[in-house]
C-alpha positions as a LaTeX table, in Angstrom:
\begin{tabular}{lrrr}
\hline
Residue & $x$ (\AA) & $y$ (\AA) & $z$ (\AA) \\
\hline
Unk1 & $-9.55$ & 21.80 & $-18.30$ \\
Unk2 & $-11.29$ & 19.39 & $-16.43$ \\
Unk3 & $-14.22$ & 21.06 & $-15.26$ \\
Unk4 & $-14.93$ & 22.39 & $-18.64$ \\
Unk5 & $-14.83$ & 18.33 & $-19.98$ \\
Unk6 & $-17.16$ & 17.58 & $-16.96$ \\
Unk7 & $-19.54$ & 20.69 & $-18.31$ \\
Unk8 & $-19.81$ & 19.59 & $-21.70$ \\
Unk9 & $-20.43$ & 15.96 & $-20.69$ \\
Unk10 & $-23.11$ & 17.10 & $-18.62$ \\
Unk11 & $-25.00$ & 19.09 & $-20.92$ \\
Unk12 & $-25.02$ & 15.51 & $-22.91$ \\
Unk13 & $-26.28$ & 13.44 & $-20.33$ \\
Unk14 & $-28.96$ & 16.13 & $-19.45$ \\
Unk15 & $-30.22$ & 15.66 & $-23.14$ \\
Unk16 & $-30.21$ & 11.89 & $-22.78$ \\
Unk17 & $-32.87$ & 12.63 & $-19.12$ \\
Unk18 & $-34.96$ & 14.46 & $-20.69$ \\
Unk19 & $-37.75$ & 12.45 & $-18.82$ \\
Unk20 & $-36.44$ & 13.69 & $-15.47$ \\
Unk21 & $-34.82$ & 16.82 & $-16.12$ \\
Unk22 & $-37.79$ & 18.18 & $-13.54$ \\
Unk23 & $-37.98$ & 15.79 & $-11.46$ \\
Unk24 & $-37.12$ & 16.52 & $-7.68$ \\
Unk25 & $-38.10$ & 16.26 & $-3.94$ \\
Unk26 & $-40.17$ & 19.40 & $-3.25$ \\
Unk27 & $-38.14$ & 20.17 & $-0.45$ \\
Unk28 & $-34.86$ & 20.71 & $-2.88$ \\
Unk29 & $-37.54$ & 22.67 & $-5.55$ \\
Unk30 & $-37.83$ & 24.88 & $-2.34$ \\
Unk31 & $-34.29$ & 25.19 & $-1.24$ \\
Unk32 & $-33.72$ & 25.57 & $-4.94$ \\
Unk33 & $-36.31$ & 28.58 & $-5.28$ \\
Unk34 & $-34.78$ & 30.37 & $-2.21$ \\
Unk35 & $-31.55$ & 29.99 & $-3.34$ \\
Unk36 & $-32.15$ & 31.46 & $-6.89$ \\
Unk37 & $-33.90$ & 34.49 & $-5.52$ \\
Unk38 & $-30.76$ & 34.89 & $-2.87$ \\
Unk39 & $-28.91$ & 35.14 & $-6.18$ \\
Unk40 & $-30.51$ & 37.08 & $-8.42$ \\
Unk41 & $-30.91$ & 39.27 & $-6.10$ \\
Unk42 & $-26.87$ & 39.51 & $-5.50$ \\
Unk43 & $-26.89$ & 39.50 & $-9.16$ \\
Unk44 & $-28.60$ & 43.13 & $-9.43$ \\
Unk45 & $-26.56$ & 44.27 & $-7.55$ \\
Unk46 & $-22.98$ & 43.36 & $-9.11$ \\
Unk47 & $-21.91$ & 40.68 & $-6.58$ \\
Unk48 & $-21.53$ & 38.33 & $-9.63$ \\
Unk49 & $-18.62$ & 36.64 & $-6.74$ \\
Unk50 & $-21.27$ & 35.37 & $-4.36$ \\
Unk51 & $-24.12$ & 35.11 & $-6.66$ \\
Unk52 & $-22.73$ & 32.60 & $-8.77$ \\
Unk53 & $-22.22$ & 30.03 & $-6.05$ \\
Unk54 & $-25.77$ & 30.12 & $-5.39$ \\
Unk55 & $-27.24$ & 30.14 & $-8.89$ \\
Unk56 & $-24.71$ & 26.48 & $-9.21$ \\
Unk57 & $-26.42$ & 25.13 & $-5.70$ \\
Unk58 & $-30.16$ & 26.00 & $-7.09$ \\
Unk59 & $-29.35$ & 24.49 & $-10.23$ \\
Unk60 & $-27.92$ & 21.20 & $-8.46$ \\
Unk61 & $-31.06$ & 21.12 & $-6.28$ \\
Unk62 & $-33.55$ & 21.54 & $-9.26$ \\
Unk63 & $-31.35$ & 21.43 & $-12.80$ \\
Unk64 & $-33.89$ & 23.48 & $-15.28$ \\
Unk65 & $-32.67$ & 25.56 & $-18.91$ \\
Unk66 & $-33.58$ & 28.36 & $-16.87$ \\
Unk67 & $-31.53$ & 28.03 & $-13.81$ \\
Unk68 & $-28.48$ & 27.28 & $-16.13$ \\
Unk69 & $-29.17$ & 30.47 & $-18.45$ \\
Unk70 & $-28.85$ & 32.35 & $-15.51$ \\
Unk71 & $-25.87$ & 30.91 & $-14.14$ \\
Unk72 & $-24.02$ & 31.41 & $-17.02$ \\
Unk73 & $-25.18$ & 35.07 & $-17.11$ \\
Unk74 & $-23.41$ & 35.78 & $-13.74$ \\
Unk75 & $-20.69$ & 33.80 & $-15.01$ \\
Unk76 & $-20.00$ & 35.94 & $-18.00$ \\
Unk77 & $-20.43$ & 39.23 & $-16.25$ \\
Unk78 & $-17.78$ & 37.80 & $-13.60$ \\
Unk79 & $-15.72$ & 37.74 & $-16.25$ \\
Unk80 & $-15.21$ & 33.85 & $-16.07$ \\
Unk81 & $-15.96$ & 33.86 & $-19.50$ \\
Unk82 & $-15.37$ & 30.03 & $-20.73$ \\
Unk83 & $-17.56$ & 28.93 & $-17.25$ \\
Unk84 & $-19.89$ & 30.96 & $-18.89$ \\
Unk85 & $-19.25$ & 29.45 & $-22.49$ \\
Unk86 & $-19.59$ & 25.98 & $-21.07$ \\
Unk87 & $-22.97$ & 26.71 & $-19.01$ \\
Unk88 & $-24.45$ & 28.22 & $-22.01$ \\
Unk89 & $-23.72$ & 25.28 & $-23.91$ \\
Unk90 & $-25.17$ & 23.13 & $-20.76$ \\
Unk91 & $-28.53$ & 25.03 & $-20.97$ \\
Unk92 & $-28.93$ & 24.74 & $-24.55$ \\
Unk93 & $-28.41$ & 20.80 & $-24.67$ \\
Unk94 & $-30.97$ & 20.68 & $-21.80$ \\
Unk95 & $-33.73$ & 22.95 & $-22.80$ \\
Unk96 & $-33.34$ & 20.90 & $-26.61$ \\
Unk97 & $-34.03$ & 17.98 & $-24.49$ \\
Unk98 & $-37.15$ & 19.45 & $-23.21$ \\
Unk99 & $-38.54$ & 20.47 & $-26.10$ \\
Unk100 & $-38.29$ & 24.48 & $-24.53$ \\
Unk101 & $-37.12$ & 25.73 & $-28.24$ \\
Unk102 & $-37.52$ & 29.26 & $-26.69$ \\
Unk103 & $-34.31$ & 28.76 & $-24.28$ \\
Unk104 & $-32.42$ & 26.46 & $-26.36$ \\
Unk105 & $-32.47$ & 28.96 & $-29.20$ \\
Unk106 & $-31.37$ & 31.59 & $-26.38$ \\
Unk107 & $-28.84$ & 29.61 & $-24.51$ \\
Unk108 & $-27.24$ & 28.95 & $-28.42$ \\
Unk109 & $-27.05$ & 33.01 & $-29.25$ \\
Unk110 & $-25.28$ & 33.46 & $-26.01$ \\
Unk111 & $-22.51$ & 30.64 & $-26.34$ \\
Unk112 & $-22.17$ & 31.93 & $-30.03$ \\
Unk113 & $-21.85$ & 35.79 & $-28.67$ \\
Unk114 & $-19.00$ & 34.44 & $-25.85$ \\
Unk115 & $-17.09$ & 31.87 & $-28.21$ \\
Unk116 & $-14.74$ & 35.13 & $-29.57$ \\
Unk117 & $-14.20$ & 36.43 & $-26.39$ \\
Unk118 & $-12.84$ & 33.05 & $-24.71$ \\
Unk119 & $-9.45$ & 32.94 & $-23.16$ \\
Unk120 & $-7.73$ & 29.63 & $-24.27$ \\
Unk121 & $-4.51$ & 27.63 & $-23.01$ \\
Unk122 & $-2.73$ & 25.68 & $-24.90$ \\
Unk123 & $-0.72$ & 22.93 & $-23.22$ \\
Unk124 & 2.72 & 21.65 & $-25.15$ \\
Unk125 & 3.83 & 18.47 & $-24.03$ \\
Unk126 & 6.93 & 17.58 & $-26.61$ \\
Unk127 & 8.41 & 13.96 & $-27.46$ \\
Unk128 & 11.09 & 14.05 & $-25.06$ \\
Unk129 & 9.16 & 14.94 & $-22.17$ \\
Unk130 & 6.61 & 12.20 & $-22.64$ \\
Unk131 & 7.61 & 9.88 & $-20.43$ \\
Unk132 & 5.67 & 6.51 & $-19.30$ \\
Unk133 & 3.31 & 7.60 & $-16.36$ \\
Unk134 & 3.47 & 11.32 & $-17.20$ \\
Unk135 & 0.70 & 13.25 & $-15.31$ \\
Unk136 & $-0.35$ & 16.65 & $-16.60$ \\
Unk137 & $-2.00$ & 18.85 & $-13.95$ \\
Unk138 & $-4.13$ & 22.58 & $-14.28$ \\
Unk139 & $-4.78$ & 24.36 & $-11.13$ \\
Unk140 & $-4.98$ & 21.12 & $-9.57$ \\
Unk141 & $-7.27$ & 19.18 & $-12.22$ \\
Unk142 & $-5.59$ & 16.22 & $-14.49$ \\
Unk143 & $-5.08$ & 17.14 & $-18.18$ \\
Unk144 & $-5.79$ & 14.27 & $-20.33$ \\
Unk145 & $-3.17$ & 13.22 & $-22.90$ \\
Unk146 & $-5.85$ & 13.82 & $-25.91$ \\
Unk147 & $-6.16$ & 17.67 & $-24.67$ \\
Unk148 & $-2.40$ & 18.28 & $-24.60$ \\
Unk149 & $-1.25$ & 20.70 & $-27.61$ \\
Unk150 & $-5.56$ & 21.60 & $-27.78$ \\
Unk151 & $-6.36$ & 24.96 & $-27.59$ \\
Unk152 & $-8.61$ & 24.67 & $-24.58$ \\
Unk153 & $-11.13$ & 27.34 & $-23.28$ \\
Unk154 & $-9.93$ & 29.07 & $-19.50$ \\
Unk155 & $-11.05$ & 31.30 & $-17.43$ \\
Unk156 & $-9.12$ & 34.29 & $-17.51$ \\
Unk157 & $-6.85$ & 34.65 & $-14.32$ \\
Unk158 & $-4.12$ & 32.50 & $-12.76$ \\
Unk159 & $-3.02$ & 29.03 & $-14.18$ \\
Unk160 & $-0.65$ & 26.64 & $-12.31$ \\
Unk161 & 0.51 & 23.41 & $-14.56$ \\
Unk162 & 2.39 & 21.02 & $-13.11$ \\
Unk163 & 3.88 & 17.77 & $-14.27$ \\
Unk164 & 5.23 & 14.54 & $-12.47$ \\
Unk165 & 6.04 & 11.08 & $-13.44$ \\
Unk166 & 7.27 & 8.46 & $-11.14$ \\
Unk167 & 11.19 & 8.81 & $-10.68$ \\
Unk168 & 11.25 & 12.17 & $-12.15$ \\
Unk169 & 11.49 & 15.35 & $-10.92$ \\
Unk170 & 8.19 & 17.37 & $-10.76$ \\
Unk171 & 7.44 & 20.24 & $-12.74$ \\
Unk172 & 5.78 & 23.13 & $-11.71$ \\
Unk173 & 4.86 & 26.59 & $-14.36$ \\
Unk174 & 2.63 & 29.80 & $-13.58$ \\
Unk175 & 1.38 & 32.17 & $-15.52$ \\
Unk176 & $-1.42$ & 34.43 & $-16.08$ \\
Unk177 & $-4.21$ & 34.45 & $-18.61$ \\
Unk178 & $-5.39$ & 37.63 & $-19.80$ \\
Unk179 & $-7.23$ & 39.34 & $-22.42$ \\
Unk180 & $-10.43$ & 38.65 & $-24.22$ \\
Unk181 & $-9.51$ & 36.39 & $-27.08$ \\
Unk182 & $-5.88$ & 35.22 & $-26.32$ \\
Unk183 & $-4.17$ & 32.17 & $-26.60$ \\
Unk184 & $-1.48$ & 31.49 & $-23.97$ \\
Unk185 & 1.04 & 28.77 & $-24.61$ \\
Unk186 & 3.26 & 26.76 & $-22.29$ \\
Unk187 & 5.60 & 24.15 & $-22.76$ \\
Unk188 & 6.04 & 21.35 & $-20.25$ \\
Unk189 & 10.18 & 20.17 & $-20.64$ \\
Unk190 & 11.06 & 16.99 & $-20.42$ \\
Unk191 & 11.60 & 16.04 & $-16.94$ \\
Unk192 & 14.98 & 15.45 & $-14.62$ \\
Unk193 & 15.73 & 11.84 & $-13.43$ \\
Unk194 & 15.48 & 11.00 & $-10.13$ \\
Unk195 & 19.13 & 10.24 & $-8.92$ \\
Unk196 & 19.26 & 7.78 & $-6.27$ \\
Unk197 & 22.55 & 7.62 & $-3.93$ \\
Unk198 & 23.40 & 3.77 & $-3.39$ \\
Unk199 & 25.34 & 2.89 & $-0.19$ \\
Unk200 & 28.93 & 1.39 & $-0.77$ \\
Unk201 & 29.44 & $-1.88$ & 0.60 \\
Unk202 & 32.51 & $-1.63$ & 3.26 \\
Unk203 & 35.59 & $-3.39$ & 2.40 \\
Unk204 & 38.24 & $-5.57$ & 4.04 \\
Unk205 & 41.59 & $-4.17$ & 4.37 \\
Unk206 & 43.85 & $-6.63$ & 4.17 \\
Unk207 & 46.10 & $-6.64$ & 7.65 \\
Unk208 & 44.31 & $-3.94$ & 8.84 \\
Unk209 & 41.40 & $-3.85$ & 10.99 \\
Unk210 & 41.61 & $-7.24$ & 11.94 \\
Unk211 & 45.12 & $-7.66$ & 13.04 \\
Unk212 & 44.13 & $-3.92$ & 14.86 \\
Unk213 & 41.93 & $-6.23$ & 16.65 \\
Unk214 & 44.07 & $-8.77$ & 17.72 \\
Unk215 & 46.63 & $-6.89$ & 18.66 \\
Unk216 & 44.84 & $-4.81$ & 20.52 \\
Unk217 & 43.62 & $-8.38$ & 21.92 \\
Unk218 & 46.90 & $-9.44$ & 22.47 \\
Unk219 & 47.94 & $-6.02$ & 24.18 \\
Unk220 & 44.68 & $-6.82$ & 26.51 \\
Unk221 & 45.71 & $-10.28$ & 27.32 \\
Unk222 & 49.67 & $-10.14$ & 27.17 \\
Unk223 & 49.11 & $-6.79$ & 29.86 \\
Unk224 & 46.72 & $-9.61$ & 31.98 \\
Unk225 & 49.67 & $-12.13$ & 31.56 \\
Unk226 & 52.03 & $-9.57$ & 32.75 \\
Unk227 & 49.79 & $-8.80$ & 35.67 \\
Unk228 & 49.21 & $-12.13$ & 36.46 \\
Unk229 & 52.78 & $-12.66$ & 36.39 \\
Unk230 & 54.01 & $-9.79$ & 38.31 \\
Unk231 & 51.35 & $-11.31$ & 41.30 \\
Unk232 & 52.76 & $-14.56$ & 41.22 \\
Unk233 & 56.39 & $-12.73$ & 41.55 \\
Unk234 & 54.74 & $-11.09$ & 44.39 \\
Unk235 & 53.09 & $-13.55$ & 45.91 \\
Unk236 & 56.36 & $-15.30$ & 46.03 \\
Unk237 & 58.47 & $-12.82$ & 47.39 \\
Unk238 & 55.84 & $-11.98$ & 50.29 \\
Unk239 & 55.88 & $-15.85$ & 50.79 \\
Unk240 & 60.13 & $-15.92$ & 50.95 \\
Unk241 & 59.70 & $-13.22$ & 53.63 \\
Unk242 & 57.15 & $-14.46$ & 55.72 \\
Unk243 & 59.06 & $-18.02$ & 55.85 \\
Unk244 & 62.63 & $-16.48$ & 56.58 \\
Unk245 & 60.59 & $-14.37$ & 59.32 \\
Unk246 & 59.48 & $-17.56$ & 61.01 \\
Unk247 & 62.24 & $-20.12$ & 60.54 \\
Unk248 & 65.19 & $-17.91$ & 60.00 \\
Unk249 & 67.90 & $-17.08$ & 57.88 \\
Unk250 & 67.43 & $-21.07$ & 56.04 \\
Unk251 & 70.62 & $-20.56$ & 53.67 \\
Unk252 & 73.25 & $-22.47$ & 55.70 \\
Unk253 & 71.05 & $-25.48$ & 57.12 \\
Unk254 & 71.11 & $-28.70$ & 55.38 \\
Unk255 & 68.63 & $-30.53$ & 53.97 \\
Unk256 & 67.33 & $-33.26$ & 55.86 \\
\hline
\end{tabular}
């Protein structure tokens, strides 16, 4: 969807340059003439896969109605038939622009002869799914809002759509395009929230963990007390020895 946009809104500006629709470096007219013989010559010889590629880099390097007829030639026989569709239409806007009624006229019947034959996709995005920040992808390339529910030329083949929004779930369809002529629909549904887990604040039990604590506190410090104690007791009793060891048996003397 979006290259086709970018297609037609070339073939617009190209009629606005008319003045400069040949103008170039001659180093890129030369790369540009090697490269178109590299793929017309490919061309003749059904590798419509590789030539393409090279007709698109000859026509970047020196745009000319010519180049552009021919690249939507190979495009068509590839059997990417609305590439083909849109380059047509390219070439005729630019050869009109250069007064070459010869290829304009040409580039015209061949869009005309293609526009049965195109493959279109029609994008559904309903009420409920339109959500604010909604983002409609094809195979990669952003779907603009005005397009959705459009009828829009494709290439035959595989089509990924995907959708995403910010705190939604994305969306992801495929399916494949085929047939001269048909009209493939798919719905995008209305996309799943986002849930997001909050963390619980902890709560105080009442009498719970802190007496724990304390007690367990206590414990500590009423086991030193005992300790202490019990070394004291200890200390005293060694004490009552060692003195009855040196002075005697002191229980029958007298104070004094």
């Amino acid at each position: 969807m979006g290259s086709m946009l970018r297609w037609i809104g070339v073939a617009f500006v190209v009629g606005l340059c008319s003045g400069r629709a040949y103008a170039g470096p001659a180093e890129d007219r030369a790369a540009a003439d090697v490269l178109f013989r590299e793929a017309r010559a490919l061309a003749k010889e059904g590798r419509h896969g590789e030539a393409c590629p090279k007709f698109a880099a000859s026509q970047a390097l020196d745009p000319r109605p010519g180049r552009l007829l021919a690249l939507g030639d190979c495009y068509e026989k590839a059997g990417q038939t609305a590439s083909g569709w849109a380059t047509f239409r390219e070439a005729e806007a630019a050869a009109g622009a250069v007064g070459d009624d010869a290829r304009r006229e040409e580039a015209a019947r061949r869009a005309g002869e293609l526009e049965p034959r195109l493959s279109k996709l029609v994008i559904e995005v309903g009420a409920g799914a339109r959500v604010g920040g909604l983002v409609v992808k094809r195979n990669g390339e952003v779907v603009e809002a005005e397009a959705w529910g459009k009828a829009v030329p494709v290439d035959p083949g595989p089509q990924v759509i995907e959708a995403g929004a910010p705190g939604r779930k994305g969306w992801a369809g495929k399916m494949v395009v085929e047939g001269e002529g048909a009209t493939v629909r798919v719905e995008v549904p209305g996309l799943e929230v986002v849930r997001v887990e909050r963390a619980v604040p902890a709560q105080k039990v009442e009498g719970g963990g802190k007496s724990g604590a304390v007690v367990a506190v206590g414990g500590g410090l009423a086991l030193v007390g005992v300790g202490v104690g019990v070394g004291f007791l200890v200390a005293a009793s060694g004490a009552d020895k060692c003195a009855t060891g040196i002075l005697g048996d002191t229980s029958d003397r007298q104070p004094g």
